[in-house]
LOKERO-692228 format. One record per residue (C-alpha): x, y, z. Coordinates in steps of 0.02 Angstrom, whole numbers, plus 50000, padded with zeros to 5 digits. Layout:
<recs>
XYZ ...
</recs>
This chain:
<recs>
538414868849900 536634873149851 536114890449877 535014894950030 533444901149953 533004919649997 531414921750110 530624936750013 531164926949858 529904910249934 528554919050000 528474929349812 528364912549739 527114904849864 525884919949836 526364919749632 525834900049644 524194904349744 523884918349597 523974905949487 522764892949569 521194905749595 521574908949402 521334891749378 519884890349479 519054906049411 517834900149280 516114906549202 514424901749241 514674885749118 516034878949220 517454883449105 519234891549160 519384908049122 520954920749142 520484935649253 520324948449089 519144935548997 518054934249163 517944952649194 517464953248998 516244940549041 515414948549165 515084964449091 514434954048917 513244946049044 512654959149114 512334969148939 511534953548846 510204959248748 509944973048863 509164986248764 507684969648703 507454963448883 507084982148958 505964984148795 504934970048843 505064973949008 504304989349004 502924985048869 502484968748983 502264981649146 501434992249071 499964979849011 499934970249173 499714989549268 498574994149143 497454978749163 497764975549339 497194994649397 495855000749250 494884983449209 495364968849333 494514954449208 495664959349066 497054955949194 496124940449223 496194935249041 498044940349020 498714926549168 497554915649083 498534920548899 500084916448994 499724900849061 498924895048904 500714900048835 501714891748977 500964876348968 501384877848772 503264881348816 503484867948922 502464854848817 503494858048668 505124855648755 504634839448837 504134834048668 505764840248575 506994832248703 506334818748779 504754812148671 503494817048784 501764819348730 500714829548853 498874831948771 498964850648749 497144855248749 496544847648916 497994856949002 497584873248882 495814874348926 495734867049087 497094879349118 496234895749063 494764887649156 495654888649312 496544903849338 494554910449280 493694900249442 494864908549543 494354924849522 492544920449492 492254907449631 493744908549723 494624893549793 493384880449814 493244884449602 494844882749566 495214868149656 493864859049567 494404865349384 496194859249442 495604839349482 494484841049335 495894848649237 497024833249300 495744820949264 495624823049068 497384824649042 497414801449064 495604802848985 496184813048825 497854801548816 496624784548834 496584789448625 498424787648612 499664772548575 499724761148753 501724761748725 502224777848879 500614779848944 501104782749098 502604794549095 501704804648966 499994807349109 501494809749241 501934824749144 500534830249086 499824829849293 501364838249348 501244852449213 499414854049284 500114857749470 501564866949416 500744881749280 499204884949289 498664878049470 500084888449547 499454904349422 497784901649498 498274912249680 498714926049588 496754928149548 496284922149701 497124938349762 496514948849651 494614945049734 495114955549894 494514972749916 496324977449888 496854963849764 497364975049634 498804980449763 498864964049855 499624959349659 500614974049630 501564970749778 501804949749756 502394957749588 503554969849668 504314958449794 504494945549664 505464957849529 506394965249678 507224948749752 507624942849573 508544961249538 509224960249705 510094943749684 510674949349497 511414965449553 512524959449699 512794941449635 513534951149471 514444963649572 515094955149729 514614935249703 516014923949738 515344908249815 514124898849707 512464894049780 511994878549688 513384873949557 512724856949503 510944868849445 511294884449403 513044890349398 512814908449392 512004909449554 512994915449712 512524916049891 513034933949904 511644932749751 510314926249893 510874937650012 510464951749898 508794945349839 508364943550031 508944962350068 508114969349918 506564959549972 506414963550143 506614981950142 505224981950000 504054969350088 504054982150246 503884997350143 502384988450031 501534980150175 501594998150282 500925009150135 500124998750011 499074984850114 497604989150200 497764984750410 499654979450364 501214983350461 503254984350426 503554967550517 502384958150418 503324963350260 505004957350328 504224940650367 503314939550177 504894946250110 506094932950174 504534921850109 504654930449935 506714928949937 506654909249980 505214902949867 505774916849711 507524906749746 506734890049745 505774893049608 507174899349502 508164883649537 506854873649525 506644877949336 508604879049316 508454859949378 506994855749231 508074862649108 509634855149122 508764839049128 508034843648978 509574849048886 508884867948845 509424883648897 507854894348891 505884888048882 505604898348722 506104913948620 504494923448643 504954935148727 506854944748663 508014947548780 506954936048898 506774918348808 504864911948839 503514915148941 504154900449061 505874910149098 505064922549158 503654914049274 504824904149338 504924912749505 503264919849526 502354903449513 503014898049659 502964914349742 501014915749710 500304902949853 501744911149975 501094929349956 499144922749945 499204913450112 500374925950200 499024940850148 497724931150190 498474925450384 499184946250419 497584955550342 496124943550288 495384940150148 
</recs>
């Protein structure tokens, strides 16, 4: 006669199998299996990768963009256009490196510079017409090249138009406002906030992954912290820091900030895993390029811009 199984004995072997499935299931933010040591190893080696470079830069990159932005608002000017100049580089190069693209740099380079420039000298009607003369030469200046991809090569080269330097341009459109030098300190704020936010507590606490198939490290405990960190800051910068502005404007603009800083993130997760890369550049240590690091305040820009303009004016 078989023995009758013990019912401690069972349920100590269901939970030791149900152990051992969320070990199996616990991977890193490449999708492989990892044991629960390795992934607590993991995390911490995450969270101190090239730390002591990327708070170096940090800091040096804050304290030219407060120095600019605050003491001499057309160097500021000229240091977005430096950085668009430099994104549209980034992102050039990689198309050309991984899939054969070939954008026409110097249309997009100077066209670029030229817009984020009408924006703060003539505003939006400016930089709207530097961005469809911008988007214009890119098919003229490839009408020189070989027939043979004409067309995806112009659809790249129109898209990188729209998605650098165009999107770059509301930054300087704010920065015409009485109050633009804080009206960009605090799109700045929100923007460095929400991606802290949804660092800090996705590291710590995330368990649930937001969008696996793009970015694996992301968690929606991630988002919710981004949305927190954003919100309280939003009603805090909006009551202190914006002329005529109130708290519940800022916890509108910073649920804005938290969704498009998101978006924008994933958006450039999405470009470069079809690409094959993991970072835009190695400019910056600690960082990668200029592109990993404008990758949610692009998007974040035209958000803040018309959000400031509807609560306060312009």
């Amino acid at each position: 006669m078989s023995p009758i199984p013990h019912p401690g004995r069972s349920r100590d072997h269901a939970g030791s199998h149900r152990t051992e499935q969320r070990e199996e299931r616990s991977d890193d933010r490449h999708g492989h299996p990892v044991s629960p040591s390795e992934n607590g190893t993991h995390r911490r080696r995450r969270a101190g990768r090239d730390l002591p470079a990327a708070i170096g830069v940090g800091v040096g990159l804050g304290a030219v963009i407060l120095a600019t932005l605050f003491l001499y608002r057309p160097a500021f000017v000229v240091v977005v256009a430096a950085a668009v100049v430099v994104g549209v580089w980034e992102l050039t190069s990689r198309f050309s490196e991984t899939k054969g693209i070939s954008v026409p740099l110097p249309p997009l380079a100077f066209g670029g510079a030229a817009m984020v420039v009408a924006g703060y000298a003539g505003g939006p009607s400016a930089a709207w017409l530097a961005a469809a003369a911008t988007a214009l030469a890119v098919p003229a200046w490839r009408l020189f090249g070989a027939p043979e991809n004409y067309l995806r090569d112009v659809t790249a080269g129109v898209f990188a138009v729209f998605y650098v330097p165009f999107l770059a341009t509301f930054v300087t459109m704010m920065l015409t406002a009485e109050d633009g030098a804080w009206r960009v300190l605090v799109f700045l704020l929100l923007t460095v906030v929400s991606d802290t936010g949804a660092y800090a507590v996705g590291w710590k606490f995330g368990r649930r992954r937001l969008a696996p198939r793009i970015s694996p490290g992301k968690t929606r405990e991630g988002l919710l912290g981004a949305v927190a960190a954003a919100v309280v800051t939003g009603a805090l910068c909006m009551e202190f820091l914006i002329d005529g502005g109130v708290w519940w404007q800022g916890i509108l603009l910073g649920l804005a900030v938290a969704a498009s800083a998101t978006l924008g993130d994933l958006g450039e997760s999405m470009i470069k895993r079809d690409l094959g890369i993991k970072d835009m550049g190695t400019l910056l240590p600690g960082h990668g390029g200029i592109m990993d690091r404008l990758d949610s305040l692009l998007p974040t820009a035209p958000v803040v811009w018309i959000l400031l303009l509807v609560f306060v004016g312009s």
